[in-house]
N, CA and C atoms as a LAMMPS dump frame, in Angstrom:
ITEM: TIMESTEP
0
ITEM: NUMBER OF ATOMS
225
ITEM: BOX BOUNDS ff ff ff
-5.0000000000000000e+02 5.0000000000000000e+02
-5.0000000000000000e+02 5.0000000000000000e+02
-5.0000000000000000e+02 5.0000000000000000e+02
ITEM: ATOMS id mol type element x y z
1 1 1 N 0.815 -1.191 0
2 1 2 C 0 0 0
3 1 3 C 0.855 1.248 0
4 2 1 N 0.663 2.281 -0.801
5 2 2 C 1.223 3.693 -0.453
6 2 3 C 1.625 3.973 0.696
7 3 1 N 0.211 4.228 1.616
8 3 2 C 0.573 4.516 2.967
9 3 3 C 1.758 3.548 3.673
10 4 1 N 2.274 2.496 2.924
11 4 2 C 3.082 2.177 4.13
12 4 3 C 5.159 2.222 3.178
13 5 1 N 4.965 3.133 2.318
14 5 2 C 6.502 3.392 1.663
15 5 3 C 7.061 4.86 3.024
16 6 1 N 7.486 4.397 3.065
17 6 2 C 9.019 5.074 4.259
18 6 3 C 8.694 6.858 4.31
19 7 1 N 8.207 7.243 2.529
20 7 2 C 8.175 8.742 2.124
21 7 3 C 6.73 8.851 2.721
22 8 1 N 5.278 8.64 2.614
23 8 2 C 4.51 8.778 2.929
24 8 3 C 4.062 9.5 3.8
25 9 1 N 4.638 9.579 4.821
26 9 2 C 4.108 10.23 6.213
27 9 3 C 3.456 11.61 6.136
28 10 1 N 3.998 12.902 5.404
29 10 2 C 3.58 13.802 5.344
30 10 3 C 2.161 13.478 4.355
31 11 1 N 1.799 12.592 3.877
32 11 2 C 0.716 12.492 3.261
33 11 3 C -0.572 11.117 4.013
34 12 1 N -0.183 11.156 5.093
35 12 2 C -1.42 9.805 5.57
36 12 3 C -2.497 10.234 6.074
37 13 1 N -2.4 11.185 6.772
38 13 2 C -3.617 12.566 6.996
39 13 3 C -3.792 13.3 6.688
40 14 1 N -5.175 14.338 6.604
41 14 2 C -5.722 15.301 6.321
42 14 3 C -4.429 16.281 6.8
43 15 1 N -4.668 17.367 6.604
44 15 2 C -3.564 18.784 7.193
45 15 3 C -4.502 19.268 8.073
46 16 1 N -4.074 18.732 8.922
47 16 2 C -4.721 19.769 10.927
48 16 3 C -4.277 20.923 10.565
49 17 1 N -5.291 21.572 10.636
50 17 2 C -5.498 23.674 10.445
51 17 3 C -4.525 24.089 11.938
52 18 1 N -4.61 22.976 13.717
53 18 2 C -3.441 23.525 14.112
54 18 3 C -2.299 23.463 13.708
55 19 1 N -1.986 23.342 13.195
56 19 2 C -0.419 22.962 12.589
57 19 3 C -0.157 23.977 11.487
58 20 1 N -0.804 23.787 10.779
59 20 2 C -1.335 24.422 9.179
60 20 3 C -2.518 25.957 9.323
61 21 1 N -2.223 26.717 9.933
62 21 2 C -3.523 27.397 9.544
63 21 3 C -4.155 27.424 8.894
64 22 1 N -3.225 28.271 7.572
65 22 2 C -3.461 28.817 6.456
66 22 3 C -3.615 27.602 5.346
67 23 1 N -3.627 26.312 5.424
68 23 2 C -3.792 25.566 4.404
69 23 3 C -4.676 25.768 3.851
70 24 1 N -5.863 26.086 4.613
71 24 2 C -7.418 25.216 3.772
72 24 3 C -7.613 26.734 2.314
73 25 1 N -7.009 27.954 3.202
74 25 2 C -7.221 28.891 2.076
75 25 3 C -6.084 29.009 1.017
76 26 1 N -5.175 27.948 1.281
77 26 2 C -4.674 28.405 0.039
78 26 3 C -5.56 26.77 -1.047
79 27 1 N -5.19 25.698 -0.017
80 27 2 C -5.572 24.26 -0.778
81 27 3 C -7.224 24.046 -0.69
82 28 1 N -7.974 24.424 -2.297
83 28 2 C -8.85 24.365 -2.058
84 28 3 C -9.66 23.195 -2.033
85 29 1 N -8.721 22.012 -2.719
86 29 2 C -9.076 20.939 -2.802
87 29 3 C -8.335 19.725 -2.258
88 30 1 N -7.974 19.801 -0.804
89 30 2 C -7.259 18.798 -0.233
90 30 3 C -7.57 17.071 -0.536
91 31 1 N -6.325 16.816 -0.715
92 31 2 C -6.773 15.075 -0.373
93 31 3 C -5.356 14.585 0.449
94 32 1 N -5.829 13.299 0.611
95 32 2 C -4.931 12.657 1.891
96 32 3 C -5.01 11.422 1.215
97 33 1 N -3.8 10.13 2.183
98 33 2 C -3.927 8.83 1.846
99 33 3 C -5.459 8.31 2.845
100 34 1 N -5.358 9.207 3.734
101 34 2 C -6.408 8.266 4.763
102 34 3 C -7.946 8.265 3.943
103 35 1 N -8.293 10.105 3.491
104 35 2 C -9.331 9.91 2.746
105 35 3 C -9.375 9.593 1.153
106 36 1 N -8.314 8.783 0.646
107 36 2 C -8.296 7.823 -0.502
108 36 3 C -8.738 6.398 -0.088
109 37 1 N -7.898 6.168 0.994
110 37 2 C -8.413 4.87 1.813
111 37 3 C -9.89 4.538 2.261
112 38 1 N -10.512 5.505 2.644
113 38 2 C -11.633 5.509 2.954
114 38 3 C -12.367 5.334 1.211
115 39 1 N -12.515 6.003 0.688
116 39 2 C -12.818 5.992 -0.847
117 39 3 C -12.468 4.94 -1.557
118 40 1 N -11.741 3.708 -1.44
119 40 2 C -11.234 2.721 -1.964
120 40 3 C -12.509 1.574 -1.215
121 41 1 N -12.2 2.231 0.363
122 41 2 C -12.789 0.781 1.119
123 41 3 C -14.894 0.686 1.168
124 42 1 N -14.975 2.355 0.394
125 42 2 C -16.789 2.078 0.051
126 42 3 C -16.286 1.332 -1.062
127 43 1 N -15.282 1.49 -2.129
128 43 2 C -16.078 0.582 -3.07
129 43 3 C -17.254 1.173 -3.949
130 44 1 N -17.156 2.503 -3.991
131 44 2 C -18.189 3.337 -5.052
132 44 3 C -17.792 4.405 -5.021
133 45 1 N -16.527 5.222 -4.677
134 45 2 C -16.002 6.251 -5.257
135 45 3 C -15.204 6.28 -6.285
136 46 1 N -13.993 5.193 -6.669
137 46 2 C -13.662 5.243 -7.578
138 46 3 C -14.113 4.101 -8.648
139 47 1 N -14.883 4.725 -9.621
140 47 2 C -15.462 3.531 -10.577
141 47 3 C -14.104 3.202 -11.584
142 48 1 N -13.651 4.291 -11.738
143 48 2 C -12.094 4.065 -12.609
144 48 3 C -11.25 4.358 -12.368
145 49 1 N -10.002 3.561 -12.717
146 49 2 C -8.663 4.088 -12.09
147 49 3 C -8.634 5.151 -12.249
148 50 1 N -8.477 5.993 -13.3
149 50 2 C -8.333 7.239 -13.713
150 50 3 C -8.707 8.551 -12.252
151 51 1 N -9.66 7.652 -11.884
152 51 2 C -10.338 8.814 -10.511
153 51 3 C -9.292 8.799 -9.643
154 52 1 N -8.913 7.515 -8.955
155 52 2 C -7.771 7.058 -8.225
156 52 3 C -6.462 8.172 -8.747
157 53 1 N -5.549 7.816 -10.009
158 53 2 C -4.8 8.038 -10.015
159 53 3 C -4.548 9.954 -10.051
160 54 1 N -5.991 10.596 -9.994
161 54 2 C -6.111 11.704 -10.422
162 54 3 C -6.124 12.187 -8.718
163 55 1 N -6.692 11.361 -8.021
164 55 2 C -6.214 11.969 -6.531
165 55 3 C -4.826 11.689 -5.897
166 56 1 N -4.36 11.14 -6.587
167 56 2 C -2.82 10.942 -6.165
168 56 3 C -2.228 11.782 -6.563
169 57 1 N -2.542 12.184 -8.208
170 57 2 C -2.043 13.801 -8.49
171 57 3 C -1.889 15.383 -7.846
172 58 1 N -3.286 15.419 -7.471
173 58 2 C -3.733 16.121 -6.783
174 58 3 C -3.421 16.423 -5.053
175 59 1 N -3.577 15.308 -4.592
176 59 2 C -2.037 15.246 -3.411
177 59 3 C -0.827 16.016 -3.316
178 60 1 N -0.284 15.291 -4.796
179 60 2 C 0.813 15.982 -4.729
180 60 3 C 1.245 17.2 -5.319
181 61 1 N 0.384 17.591 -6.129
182 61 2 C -0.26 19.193 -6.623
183 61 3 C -0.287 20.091 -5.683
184 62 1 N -0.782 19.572 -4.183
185 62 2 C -1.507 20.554 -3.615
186 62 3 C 0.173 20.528 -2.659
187 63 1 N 0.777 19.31 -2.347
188 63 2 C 1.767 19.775 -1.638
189 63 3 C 2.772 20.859 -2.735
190 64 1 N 3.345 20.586 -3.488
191 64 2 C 3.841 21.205 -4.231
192 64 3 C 3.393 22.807 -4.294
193 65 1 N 1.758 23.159 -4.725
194 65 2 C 1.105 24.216 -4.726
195 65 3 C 1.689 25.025 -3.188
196 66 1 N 1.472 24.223 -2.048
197 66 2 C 1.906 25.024 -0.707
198 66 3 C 3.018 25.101 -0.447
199 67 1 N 3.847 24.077 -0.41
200 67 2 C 5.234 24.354 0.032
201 67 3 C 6.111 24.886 -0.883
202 68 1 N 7.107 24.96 -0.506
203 68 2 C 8.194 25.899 -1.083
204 68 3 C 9.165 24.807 -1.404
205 69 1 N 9.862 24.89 -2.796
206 69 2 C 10.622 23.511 -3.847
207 69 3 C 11.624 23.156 -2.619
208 70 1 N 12.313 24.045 -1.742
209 70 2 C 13.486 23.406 -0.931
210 70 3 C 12.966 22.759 0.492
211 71 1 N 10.945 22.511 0.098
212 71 2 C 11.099 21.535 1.446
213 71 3 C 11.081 20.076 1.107
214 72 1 N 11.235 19.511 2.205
215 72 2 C 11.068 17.969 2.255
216 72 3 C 9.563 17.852 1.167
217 73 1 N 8.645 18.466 2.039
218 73 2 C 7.242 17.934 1.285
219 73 3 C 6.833 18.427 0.08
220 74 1 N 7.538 19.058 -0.745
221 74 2 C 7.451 19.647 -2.149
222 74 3 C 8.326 18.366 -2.909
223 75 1 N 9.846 18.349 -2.592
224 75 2 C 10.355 17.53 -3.021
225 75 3 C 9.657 16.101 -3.326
């Protein structure tokens, strides 16, 4: 599973607003591994891979979009 490669961590949860204030206004469309996981385990969110692989994009879109290229979580 994703969630369990070594790099993952900054991506297994949602972004806690304590930590993050300012996330939710800059990321308007957050995703996480936990709520992909959840979406895998109904079994009626993703009818096609394509949906899947488009939130994995988007993951990493949005880290990229927030952080700055010389952090860990952009990289």
């Amino acid at each position: 599973m994703m969630n369990e490669h070594p790099d993952a961590w900054p991506f297994k949860d949602p972004v806690d607003v304590r930590d993050v204030p300012d996330y939710y206004d800059i990321i308007k469309d957050p995703m996480d591994l936990k709520t992909m996981s959840k979406r895998l385990e109904s079994e009626q969110y993703y009818v096609t891979f394509e949906m899947f692989v488009a939130d994995v994009k988007r993951m990493f879109s949005n880290a990229r979009t927030y952080n700055s290229p010389e952090t860990i979580y952009y990289k």
